[in-house]
N, C-alpha and C positions, 0 to 999 in steps of 0.2 A: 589462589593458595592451593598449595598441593596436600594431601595426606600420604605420612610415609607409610599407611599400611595399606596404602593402595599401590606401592611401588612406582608412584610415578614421581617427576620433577618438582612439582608444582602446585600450585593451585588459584590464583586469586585473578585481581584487578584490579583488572585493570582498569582499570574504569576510562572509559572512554570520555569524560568533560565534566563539568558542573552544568551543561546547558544544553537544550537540543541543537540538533544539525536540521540547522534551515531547510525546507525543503515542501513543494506545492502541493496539491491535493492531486493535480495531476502524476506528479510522481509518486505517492502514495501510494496511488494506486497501479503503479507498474512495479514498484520494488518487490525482491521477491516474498514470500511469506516463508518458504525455506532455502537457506542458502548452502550448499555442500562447497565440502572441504577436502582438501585432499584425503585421499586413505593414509593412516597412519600418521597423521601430521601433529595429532596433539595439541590441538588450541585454546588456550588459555586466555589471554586477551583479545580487549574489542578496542577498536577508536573506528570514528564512521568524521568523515567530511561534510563539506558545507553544502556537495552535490548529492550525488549516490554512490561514493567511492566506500568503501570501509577496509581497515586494516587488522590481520589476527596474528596474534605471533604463537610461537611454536614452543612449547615443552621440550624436544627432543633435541634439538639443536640450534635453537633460536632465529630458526628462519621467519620472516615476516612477508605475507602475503596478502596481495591487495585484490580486491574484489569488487566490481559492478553490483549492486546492488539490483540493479533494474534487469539485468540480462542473467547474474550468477555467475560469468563467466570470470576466472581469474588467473594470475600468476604470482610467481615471487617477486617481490620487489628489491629484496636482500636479503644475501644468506648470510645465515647466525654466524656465532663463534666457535657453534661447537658445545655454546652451554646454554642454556633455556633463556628464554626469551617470557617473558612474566606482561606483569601490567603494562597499557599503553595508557599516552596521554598526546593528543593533539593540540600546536598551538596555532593561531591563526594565521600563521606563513608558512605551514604548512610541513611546521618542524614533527619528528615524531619521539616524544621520550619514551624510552623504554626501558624495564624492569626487568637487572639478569638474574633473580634468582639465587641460584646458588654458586654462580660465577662471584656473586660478592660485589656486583659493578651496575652502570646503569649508561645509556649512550643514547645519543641524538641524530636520527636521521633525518637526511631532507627527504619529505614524499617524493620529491621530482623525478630523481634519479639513484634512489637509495643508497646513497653516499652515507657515511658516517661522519655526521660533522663534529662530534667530540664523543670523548669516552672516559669515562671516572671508576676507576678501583676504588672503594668504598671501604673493604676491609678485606684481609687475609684469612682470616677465622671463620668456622663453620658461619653461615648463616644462608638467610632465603631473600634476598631482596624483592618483593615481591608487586607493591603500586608504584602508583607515581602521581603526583596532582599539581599544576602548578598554580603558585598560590603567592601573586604581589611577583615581587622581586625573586624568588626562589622558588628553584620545584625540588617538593619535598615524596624523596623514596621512605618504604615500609620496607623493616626488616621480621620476618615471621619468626625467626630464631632468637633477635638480641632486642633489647629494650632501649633502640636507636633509631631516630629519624635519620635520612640523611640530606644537607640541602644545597642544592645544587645553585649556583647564583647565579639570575638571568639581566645580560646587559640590556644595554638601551635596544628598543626593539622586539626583548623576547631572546636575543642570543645566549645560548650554552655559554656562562662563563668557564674562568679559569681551574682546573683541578686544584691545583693548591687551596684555593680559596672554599671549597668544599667544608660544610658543617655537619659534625657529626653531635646531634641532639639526644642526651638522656633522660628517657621519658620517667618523671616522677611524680610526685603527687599520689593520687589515687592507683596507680597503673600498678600490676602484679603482674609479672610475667609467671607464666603456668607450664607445667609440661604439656607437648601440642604444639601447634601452630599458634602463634601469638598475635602482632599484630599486621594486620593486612589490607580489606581494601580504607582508601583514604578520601575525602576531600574537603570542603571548604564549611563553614559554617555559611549562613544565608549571608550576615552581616560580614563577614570575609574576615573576620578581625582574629579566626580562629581556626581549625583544624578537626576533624570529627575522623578516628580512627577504629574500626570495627575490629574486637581481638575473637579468633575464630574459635578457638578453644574455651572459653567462656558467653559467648553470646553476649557482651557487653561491648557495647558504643560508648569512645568518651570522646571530650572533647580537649585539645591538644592546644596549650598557649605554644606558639612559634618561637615564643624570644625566650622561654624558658623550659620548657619541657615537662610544664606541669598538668597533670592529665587531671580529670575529675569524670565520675562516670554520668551521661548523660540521660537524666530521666527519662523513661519510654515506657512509666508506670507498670513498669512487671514488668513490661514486656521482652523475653531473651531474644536475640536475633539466631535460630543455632543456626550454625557450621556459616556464618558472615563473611560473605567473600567479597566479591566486587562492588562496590554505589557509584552510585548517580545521583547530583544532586540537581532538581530545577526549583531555581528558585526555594518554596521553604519546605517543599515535596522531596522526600528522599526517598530511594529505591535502595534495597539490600535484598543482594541475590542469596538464598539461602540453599546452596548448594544441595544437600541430601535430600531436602524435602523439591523440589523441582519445582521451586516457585521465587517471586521477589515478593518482600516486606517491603509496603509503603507507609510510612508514618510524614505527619505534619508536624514542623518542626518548630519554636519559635526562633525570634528572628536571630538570638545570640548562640541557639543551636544547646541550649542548657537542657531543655527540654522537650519531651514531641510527644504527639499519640500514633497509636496506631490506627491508620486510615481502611487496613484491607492484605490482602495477598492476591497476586495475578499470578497465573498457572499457563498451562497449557499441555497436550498431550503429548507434543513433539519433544518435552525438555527429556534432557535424559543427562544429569548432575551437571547445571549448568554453573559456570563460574565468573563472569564479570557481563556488562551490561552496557551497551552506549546507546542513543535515542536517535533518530529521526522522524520529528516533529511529530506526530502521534501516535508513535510505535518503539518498541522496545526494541534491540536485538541482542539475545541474547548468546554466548558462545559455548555449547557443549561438552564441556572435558571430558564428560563420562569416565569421570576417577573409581566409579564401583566395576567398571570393564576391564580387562586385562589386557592394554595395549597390545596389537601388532603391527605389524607395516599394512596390515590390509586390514584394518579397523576402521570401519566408516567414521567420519566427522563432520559434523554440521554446525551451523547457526538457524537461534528459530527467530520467528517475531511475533508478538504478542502486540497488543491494543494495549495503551496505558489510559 
């Protein structure tokens, strides 16, 4: 998720899975602890693969660049549109959903050859399409601007269905949309039967019925999540990156996702306004937007890793 008084695109995530990227102690210990990014590049989303591959997409133009983990060395895998490139989501053929932001759309790549296997105009109207999570039969985008999912239908396999066939979910219930950034990173309940939607502007987690758009705010006993951007869910451990303050909230959730505690916050010195989050196997990676920094083309960017 982005803040418009930091002048940039974006801001959120992406979140890279509900699950870790498999991956051996041996590799563990060769990935790197910091990963650079191009100068100027603006990265907002994480998704990391089943080996040491991971992918970041770009604020500026929605370029998406793929990275060795174990060496750091990288390149473009496909150039954007032209409009930002938001949350990722990897599925296990190696498909990649991505979040456009304020283009209003959201599209499907194959990692192999960064082909565009589908593309979805979502809406004409201001807004920020910002995660993406896929969940059953449908991957469901965040819109930061409008109090709409949107759900994209996945055929047999996992394939990007039809555009037409596109749902557009109005979130109600409990759900207030605020001036700010509204809602952003997304993913599953433990039990899957649900949806857990972080609104940035309030600091409140709810949990999100699929078939009807009814939100309810998810006990975390006081606890606010502020400026909530990207999660991760394993299992019934959830991560929320909490951008300003340069750390993730870990709470334990139970299994229908109604309610959680809070477990702790992991930091690190390297973060510097991190915004979404993906895992391999006992490490974090997080993507540094550095939204309180005043973009330019020669602005450093990284990703760090932390111990979870």
């Amino acid at each position: 998720m982005m803040r418009r008084s930091f002048a940039l695109l974006g801001m959120t995530l992406a979140l890279a899975g509900t699950a870790a990227a498999p991956a051996t102690a041996d590799q563990d210990e060769k990935l790197q602890a910091r990963v650079d990014l191009p100068n100027g590049f603006q990265p907002e989303g994480i998704a990391i693969g089943s080996g040491a591959t991971a992918w970041f997409s770009s604020l500026v133009d929605g370029d998406i660049y793929e990275v060795d983990l174990a060496t750091g060395k990288g390149a473009v895998l496909a150039q954007g549109p032209g409009t930002p490139s938001v949350g990722l989501q990897l599925d296990h053929r190696g498909r990649l959903f991505v979040a456009g932001g304020s283009g209003g759309d959201g599209r499907v790549l194959d990692t192999r050859t960064g082909e565009v296997l589908a593309s979805y105009k979502f809406t004409t109207a201001t807004s920020f399409v910002n995660d993406v999570v896929l969940a059953g039969g449908t991957a469901w985008f965040t819109d930061s601007s409008n109090a709409t999912l949107y759900g994209v239908p996945l055929e047999r396999g996992g394939a990007p269905g039809d555009a037409d066939d596109v749902t557009a979910l109005p979130l109600g219930g409990e759900w207030r949309e605020v001036a700010g950034f509204n809602a952003n990173g997304i993913t599953r309940t433990p039990d899957h039967r649900a949806l857990l939607v972080v609104q940035t502007a309030t600091g409140l987690l709810y949990r999100v019925d699929p078939d009807t758009g009814n939100a309810k705010v998810v006990d975390l006993g006081g606890v606010a999540v502020k400026d909530g951007d990207g999660m991760l869910r394993h299992g019934r451990t959830l991560y929320v990156v909490e951008g300003s303050s340069n750390r993730v909230a870990v709470f334990h959730l139970n299994s229908s996702g109604t309610a959680g505690s809070l477990k702790g916050y992991l930091t690190s010195a390297d973060l510097d306004f991190p915004s979404t989050v993906a895992a391999s196997d006992d490490f974090l990676y997080l993507t540094n937007a550095r939204f309180s920094t005043t973009p330019t083309p020669d602005t450093p960017y990284w990703a760090t890793r932390i111990e979870r």
